[in-house]
C-alpha positions in Angstrom: 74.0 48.5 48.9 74.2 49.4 52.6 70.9 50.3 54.2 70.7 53.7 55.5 70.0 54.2 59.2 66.6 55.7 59.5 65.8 57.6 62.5 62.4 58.4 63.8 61.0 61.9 64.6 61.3 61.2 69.0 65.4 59.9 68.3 66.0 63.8 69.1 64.9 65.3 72.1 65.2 69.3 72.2 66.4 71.0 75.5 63.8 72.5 77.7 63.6 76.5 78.0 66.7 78.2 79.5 68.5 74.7 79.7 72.1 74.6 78.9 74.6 71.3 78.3 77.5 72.8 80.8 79.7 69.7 80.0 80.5 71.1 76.5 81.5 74.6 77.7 85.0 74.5 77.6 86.2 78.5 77.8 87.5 80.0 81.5 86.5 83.1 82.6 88.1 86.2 81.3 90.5 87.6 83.7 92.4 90.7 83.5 96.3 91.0 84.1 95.7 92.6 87.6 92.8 89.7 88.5 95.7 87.0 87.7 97.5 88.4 89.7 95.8 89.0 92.9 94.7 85.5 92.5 98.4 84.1 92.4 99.4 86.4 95.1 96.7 84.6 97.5 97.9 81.7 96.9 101.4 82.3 98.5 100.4 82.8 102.3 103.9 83.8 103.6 103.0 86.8 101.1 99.5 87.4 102.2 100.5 87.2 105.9 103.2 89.5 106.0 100.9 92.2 103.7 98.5 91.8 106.1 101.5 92.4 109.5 102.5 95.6 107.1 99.4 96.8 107.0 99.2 97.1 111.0 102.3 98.0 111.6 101.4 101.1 109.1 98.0 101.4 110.7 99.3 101.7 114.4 102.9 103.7 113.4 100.8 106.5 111.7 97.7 106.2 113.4 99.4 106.8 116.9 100.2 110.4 116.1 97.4 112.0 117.5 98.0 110.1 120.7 101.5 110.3 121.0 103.4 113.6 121.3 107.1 114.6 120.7 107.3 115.9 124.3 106.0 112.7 126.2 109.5 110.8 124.0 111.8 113.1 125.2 110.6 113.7 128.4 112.1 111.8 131.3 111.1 110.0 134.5 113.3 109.1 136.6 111.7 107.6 139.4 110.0 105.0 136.5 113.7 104.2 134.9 113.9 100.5 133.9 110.5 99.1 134.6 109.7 95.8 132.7 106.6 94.9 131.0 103.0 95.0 132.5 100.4 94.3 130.5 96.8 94.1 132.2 95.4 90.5 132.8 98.5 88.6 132.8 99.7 88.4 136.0 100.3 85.0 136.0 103.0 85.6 133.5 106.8 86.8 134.8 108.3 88.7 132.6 105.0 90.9 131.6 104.0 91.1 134.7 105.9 93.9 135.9 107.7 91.5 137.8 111.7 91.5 136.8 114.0 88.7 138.6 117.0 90.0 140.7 119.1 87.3 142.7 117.2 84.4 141.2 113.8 86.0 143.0 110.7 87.1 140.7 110.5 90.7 142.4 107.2 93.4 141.7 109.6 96.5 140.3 106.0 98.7 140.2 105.3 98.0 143.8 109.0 98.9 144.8 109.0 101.6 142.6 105.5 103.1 143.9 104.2 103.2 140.5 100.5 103.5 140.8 98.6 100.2 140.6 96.7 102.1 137.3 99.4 102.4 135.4 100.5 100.3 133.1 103.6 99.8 130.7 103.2 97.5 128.0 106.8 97.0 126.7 108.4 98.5 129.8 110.3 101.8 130.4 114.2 102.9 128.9 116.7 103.9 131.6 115.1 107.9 131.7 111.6 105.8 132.7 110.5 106.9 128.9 107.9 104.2 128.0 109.2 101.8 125.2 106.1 101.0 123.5 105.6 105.1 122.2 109.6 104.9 121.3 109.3 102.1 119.1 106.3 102.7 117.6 107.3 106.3 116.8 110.6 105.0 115.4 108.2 102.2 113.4 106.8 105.7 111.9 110.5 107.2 111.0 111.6 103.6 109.3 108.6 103.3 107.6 108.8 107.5 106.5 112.1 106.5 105.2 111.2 104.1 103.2 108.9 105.9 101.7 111.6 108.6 100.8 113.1 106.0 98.8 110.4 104.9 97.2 109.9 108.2 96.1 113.1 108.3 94.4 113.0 105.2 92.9 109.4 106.1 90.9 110.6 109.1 90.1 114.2 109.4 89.3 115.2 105.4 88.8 112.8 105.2 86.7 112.5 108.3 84.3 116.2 108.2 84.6 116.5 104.1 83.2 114.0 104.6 80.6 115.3 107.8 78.9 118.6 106.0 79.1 117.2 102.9 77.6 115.3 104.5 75.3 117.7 107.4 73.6 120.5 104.8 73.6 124.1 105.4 71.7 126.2 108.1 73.5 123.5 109.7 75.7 123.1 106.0 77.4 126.6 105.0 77.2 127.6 108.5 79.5 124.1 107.9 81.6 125.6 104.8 82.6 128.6 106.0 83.6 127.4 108.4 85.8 125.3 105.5 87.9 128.7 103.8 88.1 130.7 106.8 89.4 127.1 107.4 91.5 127.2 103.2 92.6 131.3 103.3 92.9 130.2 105.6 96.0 129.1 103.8 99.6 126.5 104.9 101.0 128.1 105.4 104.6 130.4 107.8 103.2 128.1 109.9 101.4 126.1 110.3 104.8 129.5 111.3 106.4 130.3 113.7 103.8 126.6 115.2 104.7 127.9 115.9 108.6 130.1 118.1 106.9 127.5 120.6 106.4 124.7 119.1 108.7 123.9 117.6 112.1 123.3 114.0 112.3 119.1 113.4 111.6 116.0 112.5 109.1 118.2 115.2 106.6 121.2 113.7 106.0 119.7 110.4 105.9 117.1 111.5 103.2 119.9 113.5 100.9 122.1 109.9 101.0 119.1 107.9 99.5 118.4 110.8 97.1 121.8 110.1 96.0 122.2 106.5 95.5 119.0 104.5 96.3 117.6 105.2 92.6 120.8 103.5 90.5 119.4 99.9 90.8 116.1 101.1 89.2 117.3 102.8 87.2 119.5 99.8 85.7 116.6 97.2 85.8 114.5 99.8 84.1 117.5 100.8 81.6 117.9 97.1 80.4 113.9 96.1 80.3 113.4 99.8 78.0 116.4 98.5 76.1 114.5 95.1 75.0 110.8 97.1 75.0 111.7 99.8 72.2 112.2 96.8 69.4 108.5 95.2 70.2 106.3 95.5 67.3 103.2 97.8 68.9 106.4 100.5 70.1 107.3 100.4 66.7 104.1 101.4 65.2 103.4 104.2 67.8 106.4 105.7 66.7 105.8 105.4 63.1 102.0 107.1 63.6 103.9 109.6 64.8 103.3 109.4 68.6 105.9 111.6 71.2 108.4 109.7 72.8 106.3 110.9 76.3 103.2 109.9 75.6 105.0 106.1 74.1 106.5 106.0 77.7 103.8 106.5 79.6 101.0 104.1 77.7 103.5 101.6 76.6 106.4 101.5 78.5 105.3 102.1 81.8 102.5 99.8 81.6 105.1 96.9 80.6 107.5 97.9 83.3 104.9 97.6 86.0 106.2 94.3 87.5 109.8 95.3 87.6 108.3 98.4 89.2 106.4 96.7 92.3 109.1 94.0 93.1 112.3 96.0 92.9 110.2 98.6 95.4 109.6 96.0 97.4 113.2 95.2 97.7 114.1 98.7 98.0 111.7 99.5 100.9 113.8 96.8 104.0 117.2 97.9 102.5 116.4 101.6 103.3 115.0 100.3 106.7 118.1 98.9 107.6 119.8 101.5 106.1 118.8 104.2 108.2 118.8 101.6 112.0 122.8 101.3 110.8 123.4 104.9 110.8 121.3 105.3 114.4 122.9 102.8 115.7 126.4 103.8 115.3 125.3 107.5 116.2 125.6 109.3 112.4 122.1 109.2 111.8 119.1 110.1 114.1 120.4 110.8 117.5 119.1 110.9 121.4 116.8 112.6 122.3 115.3 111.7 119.2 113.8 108.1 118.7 114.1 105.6 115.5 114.6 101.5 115.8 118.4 102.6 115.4 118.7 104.4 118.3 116.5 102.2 120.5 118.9 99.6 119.5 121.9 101.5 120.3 120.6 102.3 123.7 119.4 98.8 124.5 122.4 97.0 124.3 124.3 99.4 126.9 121.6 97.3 129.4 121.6 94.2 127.2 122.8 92.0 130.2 120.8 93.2 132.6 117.8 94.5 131.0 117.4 92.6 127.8 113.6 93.7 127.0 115.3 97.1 126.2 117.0 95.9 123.1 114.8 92.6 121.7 111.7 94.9 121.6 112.8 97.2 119.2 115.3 94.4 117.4 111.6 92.0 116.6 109.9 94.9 115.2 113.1 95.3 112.8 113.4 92.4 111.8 109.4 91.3 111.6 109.2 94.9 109.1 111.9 93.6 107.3 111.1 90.1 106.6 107.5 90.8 106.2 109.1 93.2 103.2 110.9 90.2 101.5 108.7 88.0 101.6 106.4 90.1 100.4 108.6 91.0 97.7 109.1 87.5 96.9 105.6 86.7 96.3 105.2 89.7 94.0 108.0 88.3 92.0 106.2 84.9 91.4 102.7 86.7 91.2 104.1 88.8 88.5 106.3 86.2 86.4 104.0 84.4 83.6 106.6 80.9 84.6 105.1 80.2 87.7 101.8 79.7 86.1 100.4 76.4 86.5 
């Protein structure tokens, strides 16, 4: 017969007070949907960067308003027409200097125009000596007011509208849908034209086209996402406790659709940006006097050879706001997708 092994009272040794044996602790910390991800987002830092350049270009564009009036825009100056840049403590630097070249020679256009040696412009003047750095951040403000607009329409409509046509289904969805394709069948350029009919060119025609037709690709997304959603097992059993169609919606539904939500918005915000610095540019939206990123555009490249500053100013703000929206958009996407975890 084997021997047993007989071990002696000391073998064992019985943790101190308030010690713990952390190698054995296997569990992660408890993190909620919203905590993932944040913590995905901050990982992507093209994401994080261009939240952070959105963020101060909405800062400055609506924190300027106290400081910059309707009448300074519109107001001209002749005898301060086309200065270039001058910002204070570079004068070493031509080109934000206030010095502009003419005949291959660096020449001081404030000294030749008399412009007192306090006054400074930090982007440089348009061709009515209206300073450019007010214009384009006042037309930041419009862009960014637009894109709100359509935001607005995609929560609201795009999104009641795709899940009441996901959810009621049969022949209500079937002629839903068809009305987003008549809606989608539409371009946008021509519903803005058919708006001159009966307005002038501005913010209001600009804001009735996106009411139109900026909410059909929610709509859709949301449509087909409700469509997969109303089969799930915990939908089920709201609706056989007897729960109201409303009240499934808005605690299970809504909740679900949440990513789709965010990243399609986030897409939807440059595309009404651009949207609205096409029609300026070509003259059907906003219009001079009035000032948007469009219209600096359009009156920048009148002097593009001559005085370039007028139109890459305002063309870098359009496209930073832009890309900083994609890319933004784009790390949503992965922050929100459970296949990018690691």
């Amino acid at each position: 017969m084997e021997e047993k092994l007989k071990l002696s009272p000391d073998s064992f040794e019985p943790l101190a007070k308030g010690e713990a044996q952390d190698n054995e602790k296997i569990a992660a910390p408890s993190l909620t949907f919203t905590q993932d991800v944040w913590l995905r987002l901050k990982k992507n830092k093209g994401a994080v960067v261009s939240l952070i350049v959105i963020l101060l270009m909405v800062i400055v564009a609506f924190g300027s308003t106290p400081f910059i009036n309707k009448s300074t825009l519109v107001k001209s100056q002749p005898q301060y027409a086309n200065l270039p840049a001058k910002v204070p403590g570079l004068d070493v630097i031509n080109g934000l200097n206030g010095k502009i070249k003419q005949g291959g020679v660096w020449v001081d256009a404030y000294a030749k125009n008399d412009v007192p040696k306090d006054k400074y412009f930090y982007l440089g003047t348009d061709y009515l000596g209206r300073s450019l750095a007010q214009r384009i951040i006042y037309g930041t403000k419009v862009s960014l007011i637009v894109a709100l607009v359509a935001t607005f329409f995609d929560l609201t409509v795009g999104v009641a509208y795709g899940i009441i046509s996901g959810w009621k289904g049969g022949r209500v969805d079937n002629v839903m849908q068809r009305i987003i394709e008549i809606i989608s069948s539409i371009p946008n350029l021509v519903i803005v034209v058919l708006m001159l009919v009966v307005l002038k060119p501005g913010m209001t025609s600009i804001i009735l086209a996106i009411a139109i037709s900026s909410w059909t690709t929610m709509a859709r997304m949301i449509r087909a996402e409700t469509l997969s959603l109303k089969t799930q097992e915990y939908v089920l059993a709201a609706r056989t406790l007897g729960e109201s169609p409303t009240k499934i919606a808005w605690k299970h539904l809504v909740p679900n659709l949440s990513s789709i939500i965010i990243i399609q918005t986030m897409y939807t915000i440059p595309s009404a940006i651009f949207f609205e610095a096409f029609l300026s540019f070509i003259g059907i939206g906003i219009t001079a006097p009035e000032t948007s990123l469009g219209v600096l555009l359009n009156e920048g490249q009148k002097n593009f050879q001559f005085l370039p500053y007028q139109m890459w100013y305002p063309a870098i703000v359009l496209c930073v706001l832009m890309i900083a929206f994609n890319l933004l958009g784009d790390g949503l996407r992965d922050a929100f997708d459970p296949k990018t975890r690691r």
